[in-house]
C-alpha positions as CSV (number, residue, x, y, z in Angstrom):
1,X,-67.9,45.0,-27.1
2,X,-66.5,42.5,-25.1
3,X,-66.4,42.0,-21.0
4,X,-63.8,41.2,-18.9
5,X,-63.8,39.1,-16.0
6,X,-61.6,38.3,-13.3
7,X,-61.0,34.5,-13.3
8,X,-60.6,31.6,-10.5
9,X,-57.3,31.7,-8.3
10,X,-57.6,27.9,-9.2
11,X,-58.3,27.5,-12.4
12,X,-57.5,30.6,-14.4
13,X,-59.8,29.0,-17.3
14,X,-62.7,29.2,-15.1
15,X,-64.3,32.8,-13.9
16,X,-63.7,34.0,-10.1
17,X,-67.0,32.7,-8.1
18,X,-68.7,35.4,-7.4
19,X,-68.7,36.5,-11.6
20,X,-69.7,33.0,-12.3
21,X,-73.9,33.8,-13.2
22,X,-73.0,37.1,-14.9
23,X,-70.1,35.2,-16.8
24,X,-72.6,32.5,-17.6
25,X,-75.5,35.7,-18.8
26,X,-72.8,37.3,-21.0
27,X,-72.1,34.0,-23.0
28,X,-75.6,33.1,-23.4
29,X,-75.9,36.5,-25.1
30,X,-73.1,35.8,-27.4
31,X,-71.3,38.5,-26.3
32,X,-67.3,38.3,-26.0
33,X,-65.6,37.3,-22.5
34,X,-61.8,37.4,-21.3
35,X,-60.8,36.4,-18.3
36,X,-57.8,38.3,-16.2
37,X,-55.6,37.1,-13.4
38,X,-57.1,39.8,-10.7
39,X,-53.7,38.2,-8.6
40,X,-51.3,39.1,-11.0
41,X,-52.1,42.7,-11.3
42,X,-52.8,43.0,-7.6
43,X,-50.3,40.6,-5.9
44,X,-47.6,40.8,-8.4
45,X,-48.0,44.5,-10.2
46,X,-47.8,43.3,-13.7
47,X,-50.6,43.8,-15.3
48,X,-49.0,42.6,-18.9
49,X,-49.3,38.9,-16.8
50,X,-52.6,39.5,-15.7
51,X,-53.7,39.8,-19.4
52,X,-51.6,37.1,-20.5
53,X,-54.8,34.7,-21.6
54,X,-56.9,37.7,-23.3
55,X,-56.7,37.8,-26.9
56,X,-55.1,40.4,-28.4
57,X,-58.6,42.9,-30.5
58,X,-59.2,42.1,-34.3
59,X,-59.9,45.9,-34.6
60,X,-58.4,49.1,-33.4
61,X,-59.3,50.6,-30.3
62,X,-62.0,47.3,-28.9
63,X,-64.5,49.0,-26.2
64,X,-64.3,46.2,-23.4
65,X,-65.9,46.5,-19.8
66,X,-64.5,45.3,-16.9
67,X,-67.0,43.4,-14.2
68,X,-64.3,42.7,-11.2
69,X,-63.1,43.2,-8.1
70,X,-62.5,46.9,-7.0
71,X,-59.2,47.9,-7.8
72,X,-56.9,51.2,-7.2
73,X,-56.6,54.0,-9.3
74,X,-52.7,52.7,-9.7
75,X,-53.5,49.1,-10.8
76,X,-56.6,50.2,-13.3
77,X,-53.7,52.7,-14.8
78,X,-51.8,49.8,-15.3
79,X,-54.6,47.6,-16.4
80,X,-55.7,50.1,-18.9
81,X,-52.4,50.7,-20.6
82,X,-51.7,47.2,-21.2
83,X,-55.1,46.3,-22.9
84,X,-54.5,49.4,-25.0
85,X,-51.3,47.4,-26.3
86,X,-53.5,44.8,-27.1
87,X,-55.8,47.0,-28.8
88,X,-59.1,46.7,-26.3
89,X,-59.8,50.5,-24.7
90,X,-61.9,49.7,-21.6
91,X,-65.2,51.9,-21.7
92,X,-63.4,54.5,-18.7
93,X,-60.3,56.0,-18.7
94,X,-58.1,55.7,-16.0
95,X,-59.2,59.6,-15.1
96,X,-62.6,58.9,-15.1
97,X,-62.2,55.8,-12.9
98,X,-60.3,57.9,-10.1
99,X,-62.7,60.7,-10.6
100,X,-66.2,58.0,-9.0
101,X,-64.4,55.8,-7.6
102,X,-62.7,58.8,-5.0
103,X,-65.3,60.6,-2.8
104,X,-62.9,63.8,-3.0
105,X,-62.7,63.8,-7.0
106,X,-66.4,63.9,-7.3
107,X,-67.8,65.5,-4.1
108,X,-67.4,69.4,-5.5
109,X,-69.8,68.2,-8.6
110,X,-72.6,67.2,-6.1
111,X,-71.7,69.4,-3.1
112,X,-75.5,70.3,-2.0
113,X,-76.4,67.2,-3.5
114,X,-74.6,64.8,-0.9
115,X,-74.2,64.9,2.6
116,X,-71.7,67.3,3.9
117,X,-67.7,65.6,4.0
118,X,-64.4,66.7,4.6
119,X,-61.6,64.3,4.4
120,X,-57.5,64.2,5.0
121,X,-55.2,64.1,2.6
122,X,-53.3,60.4,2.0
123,X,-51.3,59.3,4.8
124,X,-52.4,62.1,7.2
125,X,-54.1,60.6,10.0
126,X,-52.0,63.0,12.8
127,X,-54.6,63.5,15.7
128,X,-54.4,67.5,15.1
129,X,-55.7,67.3,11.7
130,X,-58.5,64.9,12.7
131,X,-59.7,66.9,15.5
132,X,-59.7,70.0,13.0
133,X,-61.7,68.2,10.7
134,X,-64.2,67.2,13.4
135,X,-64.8,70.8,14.2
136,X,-66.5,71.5,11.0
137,X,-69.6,69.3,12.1
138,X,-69.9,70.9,16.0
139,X,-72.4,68.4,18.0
140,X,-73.8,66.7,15.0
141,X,-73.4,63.0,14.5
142,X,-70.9,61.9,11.5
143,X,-69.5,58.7,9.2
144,X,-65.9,57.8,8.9
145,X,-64.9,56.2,5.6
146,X,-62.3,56.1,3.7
147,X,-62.2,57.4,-0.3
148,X,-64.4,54.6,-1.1
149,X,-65.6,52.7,1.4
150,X,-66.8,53.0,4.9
151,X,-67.3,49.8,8.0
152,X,-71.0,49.7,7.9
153,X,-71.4,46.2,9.2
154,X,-69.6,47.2,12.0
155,X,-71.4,50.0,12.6
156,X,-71.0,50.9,16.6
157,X,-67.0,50.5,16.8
158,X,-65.7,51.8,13.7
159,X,-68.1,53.9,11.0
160,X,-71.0,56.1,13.5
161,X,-69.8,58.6,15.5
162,X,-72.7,60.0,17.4
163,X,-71.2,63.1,18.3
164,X,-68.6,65.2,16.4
165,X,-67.5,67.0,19.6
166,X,-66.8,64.1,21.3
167,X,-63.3,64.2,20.4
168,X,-62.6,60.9,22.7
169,X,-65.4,58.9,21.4
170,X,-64.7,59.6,17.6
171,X,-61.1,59.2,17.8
172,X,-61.8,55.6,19.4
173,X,-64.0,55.2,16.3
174,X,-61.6,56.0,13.6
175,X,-58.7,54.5,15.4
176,X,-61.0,51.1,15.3
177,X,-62.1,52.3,11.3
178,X,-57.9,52.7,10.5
179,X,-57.6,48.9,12.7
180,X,-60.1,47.3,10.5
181,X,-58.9,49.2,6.8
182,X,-55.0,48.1,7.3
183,X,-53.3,48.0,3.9
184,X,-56.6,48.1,2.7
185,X,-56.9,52.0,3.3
186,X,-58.0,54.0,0.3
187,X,-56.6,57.6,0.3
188,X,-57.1,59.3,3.5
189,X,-59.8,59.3,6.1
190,X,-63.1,61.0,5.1
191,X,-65.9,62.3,7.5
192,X,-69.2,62.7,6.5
193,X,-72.9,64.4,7.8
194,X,-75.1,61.5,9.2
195,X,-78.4,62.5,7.6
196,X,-81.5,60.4,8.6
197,X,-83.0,58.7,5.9
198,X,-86.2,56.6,5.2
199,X,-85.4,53.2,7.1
200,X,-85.6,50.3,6.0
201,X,-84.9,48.3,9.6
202,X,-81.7,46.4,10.1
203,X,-78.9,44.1,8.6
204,X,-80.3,40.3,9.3
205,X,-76.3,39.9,10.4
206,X,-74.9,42.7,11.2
207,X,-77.9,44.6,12.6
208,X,-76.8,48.1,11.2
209,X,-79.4,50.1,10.2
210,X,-80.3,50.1,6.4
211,X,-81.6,52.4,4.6
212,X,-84.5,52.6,1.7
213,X,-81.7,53.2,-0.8
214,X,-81.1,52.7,-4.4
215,X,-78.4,52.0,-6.7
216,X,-78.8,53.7,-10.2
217,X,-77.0,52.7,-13.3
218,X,-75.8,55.1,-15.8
219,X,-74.6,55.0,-19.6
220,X,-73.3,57.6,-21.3
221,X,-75.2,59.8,-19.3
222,X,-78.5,58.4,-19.1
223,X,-80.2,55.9,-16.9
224,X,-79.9,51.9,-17.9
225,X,-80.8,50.5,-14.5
226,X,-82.5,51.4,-11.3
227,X,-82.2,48.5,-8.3
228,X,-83.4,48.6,-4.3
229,X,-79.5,49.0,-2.8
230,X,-80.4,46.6,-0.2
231,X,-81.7,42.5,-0.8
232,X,-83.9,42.9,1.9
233,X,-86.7,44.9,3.5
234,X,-90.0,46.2,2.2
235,X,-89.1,48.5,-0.6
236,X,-92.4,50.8,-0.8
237,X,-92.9,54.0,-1.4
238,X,-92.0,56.8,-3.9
239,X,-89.4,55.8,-6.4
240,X,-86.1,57.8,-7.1
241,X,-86.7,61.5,-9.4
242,X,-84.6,60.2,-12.5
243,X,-84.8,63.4,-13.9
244,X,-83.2,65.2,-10.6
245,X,-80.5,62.5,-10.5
246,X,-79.9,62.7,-14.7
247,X,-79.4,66.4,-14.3
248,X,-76.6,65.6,-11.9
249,X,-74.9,62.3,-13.7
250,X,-74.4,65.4,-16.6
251,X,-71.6,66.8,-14.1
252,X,-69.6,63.5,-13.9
253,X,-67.0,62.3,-16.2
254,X,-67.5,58.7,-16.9
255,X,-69.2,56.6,-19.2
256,X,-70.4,54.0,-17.0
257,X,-70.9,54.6,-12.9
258,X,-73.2,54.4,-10.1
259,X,-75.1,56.4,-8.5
260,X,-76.5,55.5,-5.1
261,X,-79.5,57.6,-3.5
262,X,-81.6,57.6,-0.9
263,X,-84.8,60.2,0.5
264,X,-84.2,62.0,3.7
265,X,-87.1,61.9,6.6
266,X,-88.1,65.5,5.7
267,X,-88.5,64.6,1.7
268,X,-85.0,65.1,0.2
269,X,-84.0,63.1,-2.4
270,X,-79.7,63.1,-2.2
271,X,-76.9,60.9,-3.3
272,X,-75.6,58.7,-1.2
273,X,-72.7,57.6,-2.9
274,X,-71.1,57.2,-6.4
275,X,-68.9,54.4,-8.2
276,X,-67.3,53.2,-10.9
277,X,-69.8,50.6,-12.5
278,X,-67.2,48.1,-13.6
279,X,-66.7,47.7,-10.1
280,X,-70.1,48.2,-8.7
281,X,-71.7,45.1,-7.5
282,X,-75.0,43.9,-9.2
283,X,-78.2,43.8,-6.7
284,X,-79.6,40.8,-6.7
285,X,-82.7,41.9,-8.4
286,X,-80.7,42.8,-11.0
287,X,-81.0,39.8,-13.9
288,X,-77.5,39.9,-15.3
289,X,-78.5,38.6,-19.1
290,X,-81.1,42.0,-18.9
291,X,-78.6,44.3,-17.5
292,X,-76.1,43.0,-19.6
293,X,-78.4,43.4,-23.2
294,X,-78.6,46.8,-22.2
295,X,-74.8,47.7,-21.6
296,X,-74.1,46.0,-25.0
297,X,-75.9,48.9,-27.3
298,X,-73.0,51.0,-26.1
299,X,-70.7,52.1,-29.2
300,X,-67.1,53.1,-28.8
């Protein structure tokens, strides 16, 4: 196995920044690294440049596993292919990327599982539809996101919409949500149930308010990590049901994702969110050299 890395937009010798410690973990482990030029496949759409400084796999069909920057469906595609002509197959296929990293592609698996969401397709952000979509939620409060990410550090003006039939109010919301996205929009707008979880208190800088919630790793189907979401507040209490979430992790198709969970005030234990893993963003609890011993017992 070997892990791939996004590199410096300075020094394309040199890992991005923010991959430097788990970069540095990997190699002390012995295990393989490549960088990529994240600007190339993003900026430029040519993902054969991007590559252009990994080395081509003494084997057929090299399971690689890329720790980067989130990236679309579109650009891991392209990403995918070209290490495939190179002879490195990264651990998801370009299917099971779309289907965790898009709330729409997984939500039917854990409907009843996960708050309540409706969402619009691509590009359809006409007021009609919007207001429609609102109706589904009556007087309850709801969350704007896109298909992968909402504004929760900006809370008030563009993620918490206290009232569903405030149709003024939540249009100012996701009018400010839409601002904020730009070209960064993924897919279409998505509104979800606001269920009360355990807190946690609030953001030291944003001052949103957090959540006791977990992020849980899985491999193949089974469990290789479980982290406090959050890098601050007092994490006591009951620890997540691994069994309950394992029985559900059997409905997804990927190899390697997230699963993010939280408890509700009245005892239910429901997902939050899920992820592509490659993409998922390690809490600092998490020791990358452990985390990163445990990914490499994975076989092709």
């Amino acid at each position: 196995m070997r892990l791939i890395f996004t590199s410096d937009p300075l020094n394309p010798r040199r890992p991005d920044y923010s991959y430097a410690d788990e970069y540095a973990a990997a190699e002390s482990l012995g295990i393989p690294c490549s960088l990529i030029s994240l600007e190339a496949l993003v900026d430029e759409g040519d993902p054969e440049k991007s590559l252009k400084r990994v080395a081509p796999s003494a084997e057929v069909n090299e399971l690689a596993v890329y720790r980067g920057w989130m990236i679309t469906p579109d650009e891991y595609t392209g990403f995918y292919d070209a290490f495939i002509n190179l002879g490195v197959r990264l651990i998801n296929s370009p299917e099971q990327y779309e289907h965790c990293h898009y709330l729409p592609r997984w939500y039917d698996a854990l409907e009843g599982h996960t708050p309540a969401s409706v969402w619009t397709e691509p590009g359809d952000m006409s007021r009609a539809t919007l207001t429609d979509l609102l109706r589904d939620f009556g007087d309850a409060p709801v969350i704007v996101k896109d298909y992968v990410k909402s504004r929760k550090h900006e809370w008030q003006e563009a993620c918490f919409i206290p009232r569903a039939s405030d149709t003024e109010a939540a249009e100012r919301v996701i009018s400010r949500f839409l601002e904020l996205q730009g070209k960064d929009l993924n897919g279409g707008v998505v509104l979800r149930e606001f269920m009360t979880f355990e807190p946690l208190g609030t953001h030291s800088r944003s001052h949103m308010p957090l959540t006791r919630e977990f992020r849980l790793f899985y491999l193949n189907g089974r469990p290789i990590q479980v982290a406090n979401y959050w890098d601050e507040g007092e994490y006591s209490g009951e620890q997540p049901p691994l069994d309950q979430f394992t029985t559900l992790a059997s409905k997804i198709d990927s190899r390697f994702f997230t699963m993010d969970v939280a408890r509700t005030v009245t005892g239910e234990w429901m997902v939050v969110e899920l992820g592509d893993a490659q993409v998922a963003e390690l809490p600092e609890s998490v020791e990358p050299a452990k985390f990163f011993e445990m990914l490499s017992t994975v076989r092709p």
